[in-house]
C-alpha positions as CSV (number, residue, x, y, z in Angstrom):
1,X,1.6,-18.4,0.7
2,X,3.5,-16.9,3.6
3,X,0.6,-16.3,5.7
4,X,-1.2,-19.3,4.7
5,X,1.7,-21.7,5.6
6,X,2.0,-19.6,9.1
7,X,-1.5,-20.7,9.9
8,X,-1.2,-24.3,9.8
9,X,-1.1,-25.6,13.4
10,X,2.6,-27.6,14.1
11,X,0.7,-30.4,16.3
12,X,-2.3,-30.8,13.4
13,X,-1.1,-33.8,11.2
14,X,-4.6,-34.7,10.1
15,X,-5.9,-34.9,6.7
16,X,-7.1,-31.2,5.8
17,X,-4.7,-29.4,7.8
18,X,-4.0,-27.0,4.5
19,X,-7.5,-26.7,4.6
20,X,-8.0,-25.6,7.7
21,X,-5.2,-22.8,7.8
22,X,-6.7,-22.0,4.6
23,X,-9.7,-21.2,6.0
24,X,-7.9,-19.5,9.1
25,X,-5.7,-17.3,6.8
26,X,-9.0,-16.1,4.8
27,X,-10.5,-15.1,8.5
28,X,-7.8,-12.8,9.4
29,X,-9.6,-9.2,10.2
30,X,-8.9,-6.7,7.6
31,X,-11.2,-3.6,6.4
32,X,-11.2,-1.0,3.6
33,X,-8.9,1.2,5.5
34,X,-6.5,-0.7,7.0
35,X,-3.1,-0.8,4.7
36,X,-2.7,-4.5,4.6
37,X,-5.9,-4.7,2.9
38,X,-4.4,-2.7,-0.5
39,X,-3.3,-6.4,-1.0
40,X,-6.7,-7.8,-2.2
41,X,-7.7,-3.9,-3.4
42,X,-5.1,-4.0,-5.9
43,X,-5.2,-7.5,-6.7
44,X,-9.0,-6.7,-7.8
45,X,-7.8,-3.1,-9.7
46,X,-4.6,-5.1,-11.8
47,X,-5.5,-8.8,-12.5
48,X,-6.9,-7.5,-15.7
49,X,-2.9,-7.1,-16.7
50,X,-1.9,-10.2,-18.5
51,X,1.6,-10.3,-16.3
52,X,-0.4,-10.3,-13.4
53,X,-3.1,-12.7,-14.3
54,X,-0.5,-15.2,-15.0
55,X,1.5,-15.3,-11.6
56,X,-2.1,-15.4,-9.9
57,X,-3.1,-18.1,-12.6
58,X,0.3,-20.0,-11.5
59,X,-0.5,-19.3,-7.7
60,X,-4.0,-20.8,-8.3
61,X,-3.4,-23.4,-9.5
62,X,-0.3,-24.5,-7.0
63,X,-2.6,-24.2,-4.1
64,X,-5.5,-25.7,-5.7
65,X,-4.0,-29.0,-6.3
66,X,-2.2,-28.8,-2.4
67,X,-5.4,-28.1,-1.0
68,X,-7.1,-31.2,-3.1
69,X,-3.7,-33.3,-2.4
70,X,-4.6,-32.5,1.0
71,X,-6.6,-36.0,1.8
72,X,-10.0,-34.5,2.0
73,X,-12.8,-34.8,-0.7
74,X,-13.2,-32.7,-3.4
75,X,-16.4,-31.5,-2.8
76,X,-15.3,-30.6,0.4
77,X,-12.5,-28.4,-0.5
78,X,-14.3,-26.8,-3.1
79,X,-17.2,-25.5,-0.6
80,X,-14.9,-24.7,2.5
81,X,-12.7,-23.1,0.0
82,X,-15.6,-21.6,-1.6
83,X,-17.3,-20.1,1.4
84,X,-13.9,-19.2,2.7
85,X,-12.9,-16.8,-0.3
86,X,-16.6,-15.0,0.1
87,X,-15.9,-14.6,4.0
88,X,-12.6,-12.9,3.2
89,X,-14.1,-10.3,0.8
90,X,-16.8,-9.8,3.2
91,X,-15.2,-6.7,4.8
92,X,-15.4,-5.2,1.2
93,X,-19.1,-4.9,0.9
94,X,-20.3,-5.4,4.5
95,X,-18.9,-3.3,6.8
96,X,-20.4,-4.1,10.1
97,X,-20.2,-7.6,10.4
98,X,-20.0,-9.1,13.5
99,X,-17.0,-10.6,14.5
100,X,-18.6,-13.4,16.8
101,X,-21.0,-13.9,13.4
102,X,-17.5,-14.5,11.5
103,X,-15.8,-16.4,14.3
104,X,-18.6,-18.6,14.7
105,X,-18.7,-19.4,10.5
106,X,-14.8,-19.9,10.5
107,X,-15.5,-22.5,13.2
108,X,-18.0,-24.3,11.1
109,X,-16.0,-24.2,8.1
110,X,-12.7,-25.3,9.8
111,X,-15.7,-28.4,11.5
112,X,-16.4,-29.0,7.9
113,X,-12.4,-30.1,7.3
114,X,-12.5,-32.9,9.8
115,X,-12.9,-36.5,8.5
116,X,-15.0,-38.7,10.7
């Protein structure tokens, strides 16, 4: 939630900003070996405990109903949100993506957020 909340923009006051720094926090480099990513290793390895499925069950569903209260469509949220989640497990099964490939897809997902 902390790094989610740290990538909203101050000046954005639009509907979707949630959204949006959703979509930035999924896109924040990681691979295998760095350290921070033991964060979505071990999530993977324990959510099968009960304990542990239940605070990320909570979590869940908190920031599922902020994103949706969020003024965007549904359908919207679900597929930036979607495609957003893939993008961040990315460095988990392909290694040697290119990072102007994943700049330029967190740009069109971030385009997708904004009504017009």
């Amino acid at each position: 939630d902390e790094l989610l909340l740290s990538m909203v923009e101050p000046d954005d006051h639009e509907p979707g900003r949630l959204c949006r720094a959703y979509v930035r926090a999924s896109f924040v480099p990681w691979t295998p070996d760095d350290l921070d990513a033991v964060s979505p290793i071990v999530m993977a390895i324990v959510v099968d405990d009960e304990r542990v499925a239940t605070i990320v069950e909570t979590f869940t569903i908190d920031l599922d109903a902020r994103l949706r209260d969020d003024g965007l469509p549904d359908d919207v949220v679900e597929l930036v949100v979607a495609a957003a989640d893939g993008a961040s497990m990315q460095p988990l099964w392909w290694a040697g993506t290119d990072q102007a490939h994943r700049q330029r897809l967190e740009n069109r997902l971030i385009a997708l957020t904004r009504l017009r």
